[in-house]
C-alpha positions in Angstrom: 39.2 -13.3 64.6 36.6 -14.8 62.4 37.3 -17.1 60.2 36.8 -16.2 55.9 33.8 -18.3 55.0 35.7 -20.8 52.4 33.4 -23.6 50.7 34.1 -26.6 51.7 36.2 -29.3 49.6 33.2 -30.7 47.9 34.1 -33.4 45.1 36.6 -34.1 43.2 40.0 -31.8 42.4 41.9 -32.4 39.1 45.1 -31.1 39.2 46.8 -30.9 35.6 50.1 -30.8 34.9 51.9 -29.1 31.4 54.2 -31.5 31.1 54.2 -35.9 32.1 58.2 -36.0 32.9 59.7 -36.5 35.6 58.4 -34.0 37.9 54.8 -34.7 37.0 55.3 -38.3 37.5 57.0 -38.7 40.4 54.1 -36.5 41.9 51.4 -38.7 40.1 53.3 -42.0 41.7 54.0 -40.4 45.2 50.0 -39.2 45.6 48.7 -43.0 44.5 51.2 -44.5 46.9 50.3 -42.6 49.9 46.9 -43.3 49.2 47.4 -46.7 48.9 49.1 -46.7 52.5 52.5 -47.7 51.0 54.7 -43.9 51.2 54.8 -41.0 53.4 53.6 -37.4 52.0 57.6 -36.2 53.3 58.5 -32.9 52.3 53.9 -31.4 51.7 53.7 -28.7 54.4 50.0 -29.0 53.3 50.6 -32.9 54.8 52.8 -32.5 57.4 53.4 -29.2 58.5 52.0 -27.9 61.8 50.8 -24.5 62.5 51.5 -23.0 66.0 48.1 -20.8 66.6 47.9 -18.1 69.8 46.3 -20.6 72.1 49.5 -22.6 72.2 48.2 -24.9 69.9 49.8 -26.6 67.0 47.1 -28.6 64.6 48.3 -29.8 61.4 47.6 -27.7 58.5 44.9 -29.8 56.7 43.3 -30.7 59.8 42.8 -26.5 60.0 42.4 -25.4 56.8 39.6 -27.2 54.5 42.1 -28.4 52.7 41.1 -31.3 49.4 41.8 -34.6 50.5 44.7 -36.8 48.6 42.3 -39.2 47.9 39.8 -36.6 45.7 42.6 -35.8 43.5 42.8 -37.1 39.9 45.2 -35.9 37.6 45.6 -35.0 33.7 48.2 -34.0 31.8 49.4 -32.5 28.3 52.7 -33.5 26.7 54.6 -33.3 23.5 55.6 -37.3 23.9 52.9 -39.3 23.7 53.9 -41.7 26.7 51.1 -42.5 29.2 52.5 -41.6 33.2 53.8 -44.8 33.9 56.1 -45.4 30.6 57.2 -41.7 31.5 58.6 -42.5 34.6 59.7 -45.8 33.7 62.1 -43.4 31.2 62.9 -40.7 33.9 63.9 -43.3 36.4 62.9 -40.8 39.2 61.5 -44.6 41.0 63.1 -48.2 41.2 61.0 -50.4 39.5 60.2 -52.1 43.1 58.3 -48.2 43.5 56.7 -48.1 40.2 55.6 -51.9 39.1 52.9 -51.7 41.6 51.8 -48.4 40.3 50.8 -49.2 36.9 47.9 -50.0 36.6 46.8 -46.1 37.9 50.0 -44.6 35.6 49.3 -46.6 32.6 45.8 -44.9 32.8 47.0 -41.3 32.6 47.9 -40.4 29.2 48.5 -37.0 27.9 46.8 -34.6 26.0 48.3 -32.7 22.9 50.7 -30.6 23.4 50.7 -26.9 22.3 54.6 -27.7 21.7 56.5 -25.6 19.0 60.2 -26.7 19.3 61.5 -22.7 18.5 61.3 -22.4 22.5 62.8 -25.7 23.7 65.0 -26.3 21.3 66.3 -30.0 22.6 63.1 -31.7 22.6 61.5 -33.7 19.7 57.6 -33.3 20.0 55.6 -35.6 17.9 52.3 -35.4 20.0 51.5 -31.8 19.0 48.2 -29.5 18.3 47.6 -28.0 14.4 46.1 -25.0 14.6 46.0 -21.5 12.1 47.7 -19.6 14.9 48.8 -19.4 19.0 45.2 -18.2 19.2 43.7 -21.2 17.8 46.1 -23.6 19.6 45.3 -21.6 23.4 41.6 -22.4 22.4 42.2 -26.2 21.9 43.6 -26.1 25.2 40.2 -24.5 26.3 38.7 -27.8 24.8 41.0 -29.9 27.0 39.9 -28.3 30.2 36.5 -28.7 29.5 36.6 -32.0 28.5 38.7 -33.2 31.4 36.0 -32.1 33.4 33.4 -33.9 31.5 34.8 -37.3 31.8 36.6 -36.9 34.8 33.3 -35.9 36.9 36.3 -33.2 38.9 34.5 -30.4 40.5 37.7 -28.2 40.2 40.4 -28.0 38.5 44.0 -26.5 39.2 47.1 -26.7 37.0 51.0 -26.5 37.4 53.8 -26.0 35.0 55.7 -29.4 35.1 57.2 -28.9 32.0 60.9 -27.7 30.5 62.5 -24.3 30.9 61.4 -22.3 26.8 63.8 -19.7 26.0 64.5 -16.4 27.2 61.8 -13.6 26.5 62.3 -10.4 27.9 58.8 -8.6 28.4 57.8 -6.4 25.2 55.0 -4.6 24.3 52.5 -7.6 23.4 52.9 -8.5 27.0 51.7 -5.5 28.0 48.4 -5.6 27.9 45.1 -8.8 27.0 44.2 -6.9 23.8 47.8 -6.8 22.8 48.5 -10.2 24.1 45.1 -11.6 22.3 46.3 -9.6 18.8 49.5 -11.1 19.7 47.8 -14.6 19.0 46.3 -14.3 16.4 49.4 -12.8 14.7 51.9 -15.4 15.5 54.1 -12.8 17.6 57.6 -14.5 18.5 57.1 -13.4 22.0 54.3 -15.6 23.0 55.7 -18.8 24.1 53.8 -22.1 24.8 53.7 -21.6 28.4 51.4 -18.3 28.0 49.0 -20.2 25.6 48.6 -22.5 28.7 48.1 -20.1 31.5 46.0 -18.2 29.3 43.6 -21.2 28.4 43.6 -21.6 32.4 43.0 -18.5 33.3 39.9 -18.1 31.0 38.5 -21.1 31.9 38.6 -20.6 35.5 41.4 -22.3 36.7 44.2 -21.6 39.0 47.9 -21.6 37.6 51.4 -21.8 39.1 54.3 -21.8 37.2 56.9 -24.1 38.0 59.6 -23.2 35.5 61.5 -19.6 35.1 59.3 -18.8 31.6 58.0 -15.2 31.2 54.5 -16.4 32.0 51.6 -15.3 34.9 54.2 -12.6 35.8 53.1 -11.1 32.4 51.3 -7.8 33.2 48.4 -8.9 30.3 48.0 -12.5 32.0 48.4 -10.7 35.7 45.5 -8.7 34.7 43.8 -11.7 33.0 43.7 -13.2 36.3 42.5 -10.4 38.4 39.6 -10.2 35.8 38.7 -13.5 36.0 38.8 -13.9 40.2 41.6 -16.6 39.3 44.5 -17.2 41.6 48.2 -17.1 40.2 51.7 -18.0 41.1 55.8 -18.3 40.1 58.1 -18.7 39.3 60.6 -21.9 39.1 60.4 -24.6 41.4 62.9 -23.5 45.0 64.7 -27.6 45.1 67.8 -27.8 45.3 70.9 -25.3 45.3 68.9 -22.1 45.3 67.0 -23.7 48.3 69.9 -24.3 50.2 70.9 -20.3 48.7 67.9 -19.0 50.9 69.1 -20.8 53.7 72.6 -19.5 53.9 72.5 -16.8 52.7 70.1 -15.1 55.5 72.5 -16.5 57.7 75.4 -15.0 56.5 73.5 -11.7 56.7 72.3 -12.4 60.3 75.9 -12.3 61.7 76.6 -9.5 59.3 79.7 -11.7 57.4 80.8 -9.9 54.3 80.6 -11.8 50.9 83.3 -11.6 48.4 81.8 -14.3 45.8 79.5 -17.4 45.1 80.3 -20.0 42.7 77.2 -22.3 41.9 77.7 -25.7 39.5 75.3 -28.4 39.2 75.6 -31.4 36.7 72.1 -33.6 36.3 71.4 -36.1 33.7 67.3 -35.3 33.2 65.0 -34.0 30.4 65.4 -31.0 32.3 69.5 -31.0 32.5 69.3 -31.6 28.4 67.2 -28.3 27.8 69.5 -26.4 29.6 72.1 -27.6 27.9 71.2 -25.5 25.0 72.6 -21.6 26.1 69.2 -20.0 25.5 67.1 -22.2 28.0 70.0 -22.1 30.5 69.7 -17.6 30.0 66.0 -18.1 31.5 67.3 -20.5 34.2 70.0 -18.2 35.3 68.2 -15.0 35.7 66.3 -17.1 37.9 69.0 -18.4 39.8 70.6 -14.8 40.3 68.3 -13.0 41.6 68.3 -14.5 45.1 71.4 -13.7 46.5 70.7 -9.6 46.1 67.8 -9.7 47.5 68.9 -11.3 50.7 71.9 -9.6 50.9 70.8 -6.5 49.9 74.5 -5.1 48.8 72.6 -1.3 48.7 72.0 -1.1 51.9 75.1 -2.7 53.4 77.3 -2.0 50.6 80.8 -2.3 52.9 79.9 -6.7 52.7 78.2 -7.1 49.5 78.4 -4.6 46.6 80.4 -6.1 44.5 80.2 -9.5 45.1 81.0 -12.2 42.5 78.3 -14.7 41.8 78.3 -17.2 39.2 75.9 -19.8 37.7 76.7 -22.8 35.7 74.5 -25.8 35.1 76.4 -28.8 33.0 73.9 -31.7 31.5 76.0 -35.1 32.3 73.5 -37.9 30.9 75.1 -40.5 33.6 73.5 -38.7 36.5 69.7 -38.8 35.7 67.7 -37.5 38.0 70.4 -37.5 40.8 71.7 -33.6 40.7 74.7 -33.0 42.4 75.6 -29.2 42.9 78.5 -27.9 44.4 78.6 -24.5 45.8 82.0 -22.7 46.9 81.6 -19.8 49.3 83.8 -16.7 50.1 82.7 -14.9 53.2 84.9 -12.6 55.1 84.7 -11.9 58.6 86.4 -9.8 61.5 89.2 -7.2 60.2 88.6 -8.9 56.9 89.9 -11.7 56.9 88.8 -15.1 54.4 87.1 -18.0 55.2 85.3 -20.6 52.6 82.0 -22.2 53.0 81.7 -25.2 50.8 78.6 -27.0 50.1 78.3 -30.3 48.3 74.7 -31.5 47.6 73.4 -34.7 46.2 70.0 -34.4 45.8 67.0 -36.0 43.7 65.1 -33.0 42.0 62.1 -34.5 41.4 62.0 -36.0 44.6 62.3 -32.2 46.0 59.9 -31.1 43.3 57.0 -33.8 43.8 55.9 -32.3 47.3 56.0 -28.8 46.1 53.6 -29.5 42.8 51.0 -31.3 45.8 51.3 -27.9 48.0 50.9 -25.2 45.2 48.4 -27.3 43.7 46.0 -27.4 47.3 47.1 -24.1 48.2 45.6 -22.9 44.9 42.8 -24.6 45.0 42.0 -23.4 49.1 42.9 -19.7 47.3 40.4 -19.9 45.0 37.7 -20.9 47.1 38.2 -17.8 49.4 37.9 -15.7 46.9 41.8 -14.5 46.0 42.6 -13.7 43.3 45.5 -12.4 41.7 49.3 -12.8 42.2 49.4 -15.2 45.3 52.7 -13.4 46.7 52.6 -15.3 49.7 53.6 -18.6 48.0 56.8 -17.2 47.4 58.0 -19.8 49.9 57.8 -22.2 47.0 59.4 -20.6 44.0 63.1 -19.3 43.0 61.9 -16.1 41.4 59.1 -15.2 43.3 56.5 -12.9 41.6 56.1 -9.7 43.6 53.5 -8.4 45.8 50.1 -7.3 44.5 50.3 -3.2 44.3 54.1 -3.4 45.2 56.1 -0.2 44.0 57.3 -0.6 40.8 61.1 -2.6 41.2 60.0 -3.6 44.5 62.0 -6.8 44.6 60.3 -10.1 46.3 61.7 -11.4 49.2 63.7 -14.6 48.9 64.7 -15.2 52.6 63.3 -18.3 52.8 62.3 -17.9 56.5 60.6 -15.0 55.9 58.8 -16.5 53.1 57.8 -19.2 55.4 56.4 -16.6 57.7 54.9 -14.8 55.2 52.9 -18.4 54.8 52.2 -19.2 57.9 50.8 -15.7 58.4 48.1 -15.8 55.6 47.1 -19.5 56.8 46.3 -18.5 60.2 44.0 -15.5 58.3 42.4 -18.2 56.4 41.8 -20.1 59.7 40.5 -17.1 61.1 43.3 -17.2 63.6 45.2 -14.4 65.4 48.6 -13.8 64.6 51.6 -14.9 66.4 53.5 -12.0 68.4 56.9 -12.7 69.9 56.6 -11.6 74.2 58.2 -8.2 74.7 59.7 -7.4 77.9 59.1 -4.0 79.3 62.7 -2.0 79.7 62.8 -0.4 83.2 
């Protein structure tokens, strides 16, 4: 197979992030101390992965793929709070001081831009470091500004960016998502239904930069941003970071499928103490979290084909901000499968986990991955990140209600496959015995 002809990773990459929390942070600290020789890159496929290849071979994935180095990235970010990177995570308490004290000299430098903030979508924070502006439109073009200027005195030669930020409100998609001219009109006129998040992606897209949305918001997955993108030979990707309880969701659930187990109900709690834990406390950030969230299991389980195990099936959500906890999520998932002649079993699934520590390696992936995109001239809805997200965007040209898939092992093949076309490598096939 011959390989795509992808420019090479000349210069610099800036990755910005909407948003200087936790998340953006803890990625922020984790690149500078890898580079320093003091951390491992665990949890980056980009770093650490392997990809088996025809010839029996298995190189690791930047060593194929021309790949930007850790050590070309700088970073930039915008924020409501006007906290550089290292008194941000100093407040998140992501790191131990004996992690971040010999970071801050590089976090101290990073401080944020302006935020296009309006506190009608996330109604829990306070934003003091904000952009003026007549209208959304005039605000998405101050955004523009940023880019630009990030380039200028950053000397990057490209630029990706990733949603790091909080979970707005839930917007359904109306008309003024529809299509740009509406969307643009939409700007100028104030419309309700243009959040923050879409002033962002649409300042990226139309300066040429790649965008994937880490939070569930109504965002790239509008059809007039979609389009934007196409337009502009931009690749695009969502939605909502896959850490903790619906990762471990696309793991069990396939296998509960694979041995054909019926489902009668899953109950899902979590309890986290972070910025993030306090905007979901408020019932319309936790409505775009949710839809998120339950969507997986129906897709997996796909009750319409095999509706004797799964129509039906009870599946709840809850998400409970307990300051205490920081960082440190704890979910707890209780599982009610039935099996032969019907009869109950439990599954129960306790998991302590650190969400930004999940999160950092995912932002460093997507942010490459976007970047490698871009060079090889994709554009469009990159389906096959899906891996990475809890409410994938669909395919490119899928059938209307063609839902994404969400098993994360076939999302992981789905990867794999598209790297080895970027490599120029043949696809894997499984050895078939002949039947007699």
């Amino acid at each position: 197979m011959t390989r795509p002809e992808i420019p090479p990773a000349a210069g610099k990459l800036g990755i910005l992030t909407v948003g200087l929390g936790a998340v953006a942070t803890t990625i922020m600290a984790d690149v500078e101390s890898v580079r320093r020789g003091n951390a491992r890159p665990i949890g980056s496929l980009t770093q650490l992965a392997r990809l088996r290849l025809a010839d029996g071979s298995a190189p690791l994935i930047k060593e194929l793929l021309p790949l930007a180095a850790l050590d070309d990235i700088v970073f930039g970010a915008w924020d409501p709070i006007p906290d550089d990177a290292y008194t941000a995570a100093a407040k998140a308490g992501v790191l131990t001081p004996q992690d971040l004290e010999p970071l801050k000299d590089f976090l101290s430098a990073i401080r944020p831009m302006t935020a296009a903030f309006d506190r009608r979508y996330v109604t829990r924070l306070e934003g003091t470091h904000v952009k003026q502006g007549r209208n959304k439109r005039a605000l998405a073009e101050q955004l523009r500004e940023d880019i630009r200027e990030f380039r200028r005195v950053s000397g990057v030669a490209r630029v990706v960016a990733v949603w790091c930020g909080s979970t707005e409100i839930f917007i359904r998609p109306s008309a003024v998502h529809e299509t740009l001219e509406a969307f643009e009109q939409g700007m100028e006129a104030d419309h309700p239904d243009i959040a923050p998040s879409m002033l962002y992606a649409w300042a990226c897209l139309m300066e040429g930069v790649p965008y994937a949305n880490g939070a569930p918001n109504l965002t790239v997955d509008a059809p007039a941003l979609v389009s934007l993108a196409e337009r502009q030979g931009v690749p695009v990707s969502g939605k909502d970071f896959k850490t903790g309880q619906t990762w471990m969701k696309t793991v069990i659930a396939p296998g509960i499928k694979a041995r054909m187990l019926g489902l009668d109900g899953w109950y899902s709690t979590n309890i986290l103490g972070n910025r993030d834990g306090e905007v979901l406390d408020d019932p319309a950030s936790f409505k775009t979290k949710e839809e998120s969230k339950l969507s997986v299991l129906d897709s997996i389980l796909e009750p319409g084909t095999y509706p004797e195990l799964y129509d039906g099936f009870s599946h709840v959500v809850r998400i409970n901000y307990y300051k205490p906890r920081g960082d440190n999520k704890e979910g707890w998932d209780s599982i009610d499968i039935a099996g032969w002649m019907g009869y109950p079993m439990q599954v129960k699934v306790n998991f302590l986990c650190r969400d930004s520590i999940l999160a950092a390696p995912l932002v460093l992936d997507l942010a490459l991955l976007s970047d490698l995109a871009h060079r090889a001239g994709l554009k469009g809805t990159l389906e096959w990140l899906s891996f990475y997200y809890k409410s994938p965007m669909a395919a490119p040209g899928a059938a209307p209600g063609t839902p994404p898939t969400h098993d994360l092992f076939a999302q992981l093949s789905r990867l794999q496959q598209t790297l080895r076309q970027l490599a120029g490598e043949a696809q894997l096939t499984d050895h078939v015995e002949e039947l007699p």
